[in-house]
Structures are given as C-alpha cells and as structure tokens.
KEPAKOL-790309 format. One line per field, with one value per residue: x, y, z negated of N, C-alpha, C in turn. Coordinates in steps of 0.02 Angstrom, whole numbers. Layout:
n.c1 = c(X / ...)
n.c2 = c(Y / ...)
n.c3 = c(Z / ...)
ca.c1 = c(X / ...)
ca.c2 = c(Y / ...)
ca.c3 = c(Z / ...)
c.c1 = c(X / ...)
c.c2 = c(Y / ...)
c.c3 = c(Z / ...)
***
This chain:
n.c1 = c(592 / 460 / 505 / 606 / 523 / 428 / 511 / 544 / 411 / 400 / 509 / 458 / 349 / 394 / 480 / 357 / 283 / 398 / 417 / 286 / 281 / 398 / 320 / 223 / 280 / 299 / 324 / 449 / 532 / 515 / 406 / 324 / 206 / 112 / 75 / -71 / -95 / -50 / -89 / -247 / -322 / -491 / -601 / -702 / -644 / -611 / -560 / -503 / -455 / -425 / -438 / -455 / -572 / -688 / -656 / -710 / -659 / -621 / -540 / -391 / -280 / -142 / -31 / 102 / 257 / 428 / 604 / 637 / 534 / 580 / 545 / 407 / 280 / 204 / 70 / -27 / -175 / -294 / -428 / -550 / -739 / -769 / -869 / -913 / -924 / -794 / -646 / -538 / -373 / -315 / -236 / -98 / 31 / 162 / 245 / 395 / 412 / 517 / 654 / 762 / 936 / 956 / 882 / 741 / 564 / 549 / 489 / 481 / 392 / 338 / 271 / 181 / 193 / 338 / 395 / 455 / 478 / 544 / 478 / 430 / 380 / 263 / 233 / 94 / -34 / -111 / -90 / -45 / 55 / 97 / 225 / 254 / 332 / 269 / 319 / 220 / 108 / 142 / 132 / 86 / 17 / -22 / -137 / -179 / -272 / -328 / -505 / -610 / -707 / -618 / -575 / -462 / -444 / -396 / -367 / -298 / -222 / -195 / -72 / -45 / 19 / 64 / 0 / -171 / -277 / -327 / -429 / -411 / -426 / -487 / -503 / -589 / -576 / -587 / -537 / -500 / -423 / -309)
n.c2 = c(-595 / -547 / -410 / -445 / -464 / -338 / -264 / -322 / -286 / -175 / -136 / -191 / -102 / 10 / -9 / -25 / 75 / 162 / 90 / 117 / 270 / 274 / 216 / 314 / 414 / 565 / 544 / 594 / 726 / 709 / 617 / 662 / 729 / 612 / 581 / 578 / 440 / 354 / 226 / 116 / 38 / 2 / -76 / -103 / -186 / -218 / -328 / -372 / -504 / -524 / -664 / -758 / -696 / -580 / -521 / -485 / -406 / -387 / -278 / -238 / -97 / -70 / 48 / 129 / 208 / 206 / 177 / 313 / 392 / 409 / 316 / 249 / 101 / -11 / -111 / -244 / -316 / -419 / -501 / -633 / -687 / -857 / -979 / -1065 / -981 / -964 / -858 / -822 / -779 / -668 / -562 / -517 / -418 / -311 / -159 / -9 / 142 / 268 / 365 / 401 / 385 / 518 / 588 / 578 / 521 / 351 / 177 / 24 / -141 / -288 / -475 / -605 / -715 / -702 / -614 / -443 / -260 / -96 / 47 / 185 / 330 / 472 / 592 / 662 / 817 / 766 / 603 / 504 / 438 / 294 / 156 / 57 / -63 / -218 / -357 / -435 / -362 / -229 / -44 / -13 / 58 / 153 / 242 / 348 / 428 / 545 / 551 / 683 / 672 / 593 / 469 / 323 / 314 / 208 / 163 / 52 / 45 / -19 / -28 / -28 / 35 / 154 / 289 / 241 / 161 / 57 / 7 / -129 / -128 / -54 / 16 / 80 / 141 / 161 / 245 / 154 / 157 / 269)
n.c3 = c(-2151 / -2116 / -2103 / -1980 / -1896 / -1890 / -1819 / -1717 / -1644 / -1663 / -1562 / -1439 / -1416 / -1406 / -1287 / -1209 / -1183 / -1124 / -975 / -959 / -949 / -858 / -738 / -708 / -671 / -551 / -373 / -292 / -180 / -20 / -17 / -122 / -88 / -59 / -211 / -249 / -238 / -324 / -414 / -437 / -321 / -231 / -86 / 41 / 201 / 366 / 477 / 644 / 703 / 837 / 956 / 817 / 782 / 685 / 523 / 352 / 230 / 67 / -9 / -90 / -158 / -240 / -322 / -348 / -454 / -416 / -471 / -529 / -479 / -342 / -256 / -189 / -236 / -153 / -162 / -47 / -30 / 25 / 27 / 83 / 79 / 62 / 134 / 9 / -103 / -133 / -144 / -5 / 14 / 144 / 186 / 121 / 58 / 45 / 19 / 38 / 17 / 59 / 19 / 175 / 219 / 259 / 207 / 238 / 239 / 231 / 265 / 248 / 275 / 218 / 254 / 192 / 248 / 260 / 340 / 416 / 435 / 496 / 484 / 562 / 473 / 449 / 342 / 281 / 204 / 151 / 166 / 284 / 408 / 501 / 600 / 719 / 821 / 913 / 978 / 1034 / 1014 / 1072 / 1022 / 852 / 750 / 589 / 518 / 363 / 280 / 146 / 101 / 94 / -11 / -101 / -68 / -11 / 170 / 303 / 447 / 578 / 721 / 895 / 1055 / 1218 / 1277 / 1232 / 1255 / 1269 / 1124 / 1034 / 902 / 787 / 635 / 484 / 331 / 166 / 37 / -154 / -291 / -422 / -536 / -633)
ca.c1 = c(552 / 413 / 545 / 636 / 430 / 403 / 582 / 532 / 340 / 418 / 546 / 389 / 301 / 443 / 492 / 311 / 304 / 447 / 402 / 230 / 288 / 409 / 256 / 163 / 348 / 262 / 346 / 492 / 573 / 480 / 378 / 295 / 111 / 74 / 55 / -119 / -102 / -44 / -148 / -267 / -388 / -517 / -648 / -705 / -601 / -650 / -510 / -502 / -397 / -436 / -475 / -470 / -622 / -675 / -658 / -749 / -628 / -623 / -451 / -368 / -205 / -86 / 22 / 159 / 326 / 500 / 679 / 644 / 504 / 611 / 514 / 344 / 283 / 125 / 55 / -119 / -221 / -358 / -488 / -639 / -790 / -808 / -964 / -932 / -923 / -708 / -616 / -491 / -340 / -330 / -206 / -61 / 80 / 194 / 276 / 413 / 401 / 566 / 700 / 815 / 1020 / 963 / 829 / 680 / 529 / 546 / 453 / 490 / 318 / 342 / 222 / 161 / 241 / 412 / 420 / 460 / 453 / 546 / 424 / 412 / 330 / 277 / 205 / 50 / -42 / -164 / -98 / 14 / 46 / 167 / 200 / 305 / 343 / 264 / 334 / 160 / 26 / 151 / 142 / 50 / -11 / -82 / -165 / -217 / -315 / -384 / -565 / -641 / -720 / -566 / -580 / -428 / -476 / -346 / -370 / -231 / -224 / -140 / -103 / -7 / 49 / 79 / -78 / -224 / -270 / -377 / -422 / -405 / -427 / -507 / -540 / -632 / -560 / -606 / -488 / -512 / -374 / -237)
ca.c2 = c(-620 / -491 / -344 / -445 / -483 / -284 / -238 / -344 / -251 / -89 / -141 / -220 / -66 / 57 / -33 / -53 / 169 / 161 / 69 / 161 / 324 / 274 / 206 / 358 / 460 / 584 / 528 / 652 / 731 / 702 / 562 / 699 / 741 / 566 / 566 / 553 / 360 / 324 / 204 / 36 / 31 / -74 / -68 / -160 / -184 / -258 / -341 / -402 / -546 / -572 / -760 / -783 / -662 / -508 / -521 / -419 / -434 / -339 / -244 / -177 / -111 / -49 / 96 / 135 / 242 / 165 / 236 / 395 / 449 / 391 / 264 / 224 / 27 / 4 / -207 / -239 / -397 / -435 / -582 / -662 / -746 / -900 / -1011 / -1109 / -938 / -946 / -792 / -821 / -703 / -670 / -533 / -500 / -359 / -249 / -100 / 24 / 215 / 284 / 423 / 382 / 417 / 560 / 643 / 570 / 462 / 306 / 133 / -58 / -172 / -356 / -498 / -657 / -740 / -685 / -546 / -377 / -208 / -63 / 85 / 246 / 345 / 526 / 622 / 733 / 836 / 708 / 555 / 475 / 386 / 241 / 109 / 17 / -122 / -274 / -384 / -465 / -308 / -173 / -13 / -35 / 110 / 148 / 315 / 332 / 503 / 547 / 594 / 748 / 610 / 560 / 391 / 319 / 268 / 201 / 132 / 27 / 23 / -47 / 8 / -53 / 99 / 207 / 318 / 206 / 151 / 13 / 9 / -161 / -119 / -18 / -4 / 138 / 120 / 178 / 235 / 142 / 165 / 320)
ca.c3 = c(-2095 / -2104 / -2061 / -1917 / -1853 / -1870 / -1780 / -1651 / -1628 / -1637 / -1502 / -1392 / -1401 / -1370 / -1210 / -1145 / -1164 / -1073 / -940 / -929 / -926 / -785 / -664 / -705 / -640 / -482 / -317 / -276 / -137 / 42 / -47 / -157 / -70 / -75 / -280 / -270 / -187 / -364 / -436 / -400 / -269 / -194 / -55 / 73 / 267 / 433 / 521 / 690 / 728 / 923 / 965 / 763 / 743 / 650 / 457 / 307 / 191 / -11 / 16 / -138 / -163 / -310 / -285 / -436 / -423 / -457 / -469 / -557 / -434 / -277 / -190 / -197 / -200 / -111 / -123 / -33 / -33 / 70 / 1 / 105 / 33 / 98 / 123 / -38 / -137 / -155 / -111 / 29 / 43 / 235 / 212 / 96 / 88 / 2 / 51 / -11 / 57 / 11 / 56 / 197 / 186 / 322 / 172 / 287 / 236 / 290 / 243 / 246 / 249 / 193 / 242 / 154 / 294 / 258 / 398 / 380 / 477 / 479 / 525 / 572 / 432 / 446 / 289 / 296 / 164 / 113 / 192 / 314 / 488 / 523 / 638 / 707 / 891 / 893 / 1051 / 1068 / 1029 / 1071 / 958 / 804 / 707 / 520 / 480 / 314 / 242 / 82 / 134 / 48 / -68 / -138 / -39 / 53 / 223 / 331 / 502 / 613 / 804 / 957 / 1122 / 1249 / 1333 / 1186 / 1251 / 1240 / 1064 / 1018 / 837 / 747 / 564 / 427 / 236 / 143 / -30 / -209 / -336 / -489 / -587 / -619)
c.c1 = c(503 / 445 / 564 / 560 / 408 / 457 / 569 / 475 / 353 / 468 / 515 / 377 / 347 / 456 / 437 / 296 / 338 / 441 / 342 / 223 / 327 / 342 / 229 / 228 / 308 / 329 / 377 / 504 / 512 / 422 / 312 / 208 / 91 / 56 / -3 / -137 / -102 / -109 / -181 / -334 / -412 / -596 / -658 / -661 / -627 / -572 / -515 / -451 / -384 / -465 / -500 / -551 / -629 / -699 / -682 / -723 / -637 / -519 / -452 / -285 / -184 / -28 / 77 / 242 / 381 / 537 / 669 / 587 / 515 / 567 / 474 / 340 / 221 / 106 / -25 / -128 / -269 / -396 / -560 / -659 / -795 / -875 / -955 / -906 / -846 / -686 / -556 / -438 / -300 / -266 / -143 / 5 / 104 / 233 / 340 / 422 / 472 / 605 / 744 / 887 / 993 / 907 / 757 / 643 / 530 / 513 / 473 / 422 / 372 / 262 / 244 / 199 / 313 / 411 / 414 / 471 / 488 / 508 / 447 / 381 / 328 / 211 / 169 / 18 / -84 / -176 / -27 / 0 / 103 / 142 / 243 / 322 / 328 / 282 / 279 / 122 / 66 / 158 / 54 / 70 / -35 / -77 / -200 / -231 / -346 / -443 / -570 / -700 / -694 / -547 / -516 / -448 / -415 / -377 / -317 / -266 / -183 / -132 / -7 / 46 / 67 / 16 / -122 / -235 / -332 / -384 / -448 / -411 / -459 / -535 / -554 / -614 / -588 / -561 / -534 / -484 / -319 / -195)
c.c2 = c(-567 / -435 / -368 / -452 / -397 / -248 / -249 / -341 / -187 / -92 / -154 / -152 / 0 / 55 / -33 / 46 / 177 / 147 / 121 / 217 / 340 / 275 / 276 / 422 / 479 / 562 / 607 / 669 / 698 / 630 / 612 / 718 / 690 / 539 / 547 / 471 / 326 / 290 / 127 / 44 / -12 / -40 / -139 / -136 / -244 / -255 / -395 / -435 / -590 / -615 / -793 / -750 / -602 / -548 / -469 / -448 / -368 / -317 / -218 / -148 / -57 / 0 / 139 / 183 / 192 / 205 / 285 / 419 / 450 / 355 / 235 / 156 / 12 / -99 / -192 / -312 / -382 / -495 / -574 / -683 / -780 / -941 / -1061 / -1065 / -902 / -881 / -825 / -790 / -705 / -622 / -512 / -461 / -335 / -215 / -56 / 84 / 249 / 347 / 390 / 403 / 500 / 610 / 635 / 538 / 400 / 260 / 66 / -101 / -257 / -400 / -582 / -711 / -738 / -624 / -505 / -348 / -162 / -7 / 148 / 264 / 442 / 533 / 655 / 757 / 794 / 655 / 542 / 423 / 318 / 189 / 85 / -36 / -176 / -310 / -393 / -401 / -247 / -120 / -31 / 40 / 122 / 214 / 323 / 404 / 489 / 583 / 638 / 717 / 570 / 482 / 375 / 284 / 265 / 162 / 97 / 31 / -4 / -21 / 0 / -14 / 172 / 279 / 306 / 180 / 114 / 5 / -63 / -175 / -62 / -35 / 69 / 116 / 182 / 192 / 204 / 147 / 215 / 293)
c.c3 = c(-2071 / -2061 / -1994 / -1868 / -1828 / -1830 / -1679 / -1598 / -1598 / -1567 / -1439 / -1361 / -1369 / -1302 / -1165 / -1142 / -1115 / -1015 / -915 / -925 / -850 / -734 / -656 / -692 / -551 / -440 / -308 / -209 / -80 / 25 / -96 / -141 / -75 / -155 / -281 / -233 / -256 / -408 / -385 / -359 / -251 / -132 / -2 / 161 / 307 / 476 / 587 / 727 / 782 / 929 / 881 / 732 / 711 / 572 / 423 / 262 / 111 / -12 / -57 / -129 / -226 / -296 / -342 / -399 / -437 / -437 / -504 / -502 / -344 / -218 / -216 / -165 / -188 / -106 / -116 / -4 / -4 / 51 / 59 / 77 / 76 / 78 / 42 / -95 / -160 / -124 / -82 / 42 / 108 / 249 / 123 / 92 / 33 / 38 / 26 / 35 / 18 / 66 / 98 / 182 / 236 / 271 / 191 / 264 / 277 / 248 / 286 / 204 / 251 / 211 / 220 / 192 / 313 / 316 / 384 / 425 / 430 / 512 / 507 / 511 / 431 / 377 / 274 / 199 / 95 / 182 / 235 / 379 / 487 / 551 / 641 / 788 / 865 / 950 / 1074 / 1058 / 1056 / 1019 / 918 / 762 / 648 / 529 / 424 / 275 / 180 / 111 / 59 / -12 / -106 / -126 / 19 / 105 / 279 / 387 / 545 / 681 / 823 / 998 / 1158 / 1287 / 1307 / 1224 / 1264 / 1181 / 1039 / 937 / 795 / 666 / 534 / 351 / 227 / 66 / -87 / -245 / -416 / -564 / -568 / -606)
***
C-alpha cells in the first residue's frame, strides 16, 4: 500500500515538471520577441462602451506557451467593482498567436459570447498590433508595447475610414508572475 501511495507521488510530481517546464517552453519561430508577454499580469483598464458608458475595470491576463513553443495562449479578464463591493467581469477573452501554413503570425481571439475573430497580427520588437472588421465599428485595432518600465500597455481603437482613429480602450499592466 505504502509503495503503490509513493509510485503514485512520484508519478504526480514527474508529470507536474513536465508540464511546467513545457509552459515555461520560449515562443518559437515568428512568435519569438514576444517571450517577455510570458507570464500573469494585472492592472487597471478604462473601457468605453458608447451608450453603455465608460468602465474602470482591474484587467489581468495570463500568457503561457503550448505545442513546443508554437503558439502562444493569451486569456484576459476584465472585473468591475460594483456598488455592493462584488467584482463584475465586464470583459472576458482568450486568444492563440500562432504560425500560419504561410510561416506568418497570425491570431484567433475568442469571446465569452461565443464569437471569434480572425485578425491581422503584425510582430514588433517589444510588442504587437492586430485587428481585425467589425460590420458595426469598422476596423478595430490593438497596439500593445512593453514600456521602458517593463509595463504592458495596450490601447484599442476604431475608425471608420481606416485613417481616423478613435481610441476606445486601455490597460497599463504589471507583471506579476514569470
């Protein structure tokens, strides 16, 4: 009993290594400058949802490799406080940033609402753009930089005419975790 109890510790602990050396696998191939995303963040974000209002919401998000390094998975939550102290979540998401068949970055967002987006995604040194057609706002934009403070700050726009650009969104995040 004892041995099959320690068979089945050592097998636990083997597998959870395993596992946590994958996550902590750097992002390969055209996916590669964004390594430092890896990891859990949180700050605060101001979203403006037209007739619904502007929100000050506690944004975090979680950013882990999979495949071998292949394709980064990106989920971000958004919580309000409301007046009777509960946290609301106003915005929910996941993402996957991956290689296309063509060698290209590309990215598929997911929302809470079942809908999904395939976007544009281009790759910079510290950071990244993508967007995407919305029928009703037009193009839709994210830009997201590491500032020279190690803080990701990402902003979204709109713009009806692909050169005007109204800016709808921002967070200023923290890394808290590798």
């Amino acid at each position: 009993m004892v041995r099959h109890t320690l068979s089945s510790i050592c097998l636990v602990s083997l597998m959870t290594v395993s596992l946590q050396a994958q996550e902590r696998q750097p992002p390969q191939g055209p996916l590669a400058p964004l390594s430092f995303m890896i990891g859990r963040w949180e700050g605060p974000a101001t979203m403006d949802m037209g007739p619904r209002g502007r929100h000050q919401l506690r944004q975090r998000e979680w950013v882990a490799t999979a495949a071998g390094g292949t394709v980064l998975t990106v989920t971000g939550q958004g919580t309000e406080r409301q007046p009777d102290g509960a946290e609301k979540v106003m915005f929910d998401a996941f993402a996957v940033l991956y290689r296309d068949r063509e060698g290209k970055p590309a990215l598929r967002a997911y929302l809470a609402n079942g809908q999904w987006v395939d976007a544009t995604l281009e790759v910079k040194e510290k950071g990244l753009v993508w967007g995407y057609s919305d029928p009703r706002a037009g193009q839709i934009r994210y830009t997201m930089t590491l500032t020279p403070e190690g803080r990701w700050n990402e902003i979204g726009e709109r713009s009806g005419d692909g050169q005007t650009w109204m800016k709808f969104f921002e967070m200023t995040l923290e890394k808290l975790e590798p």
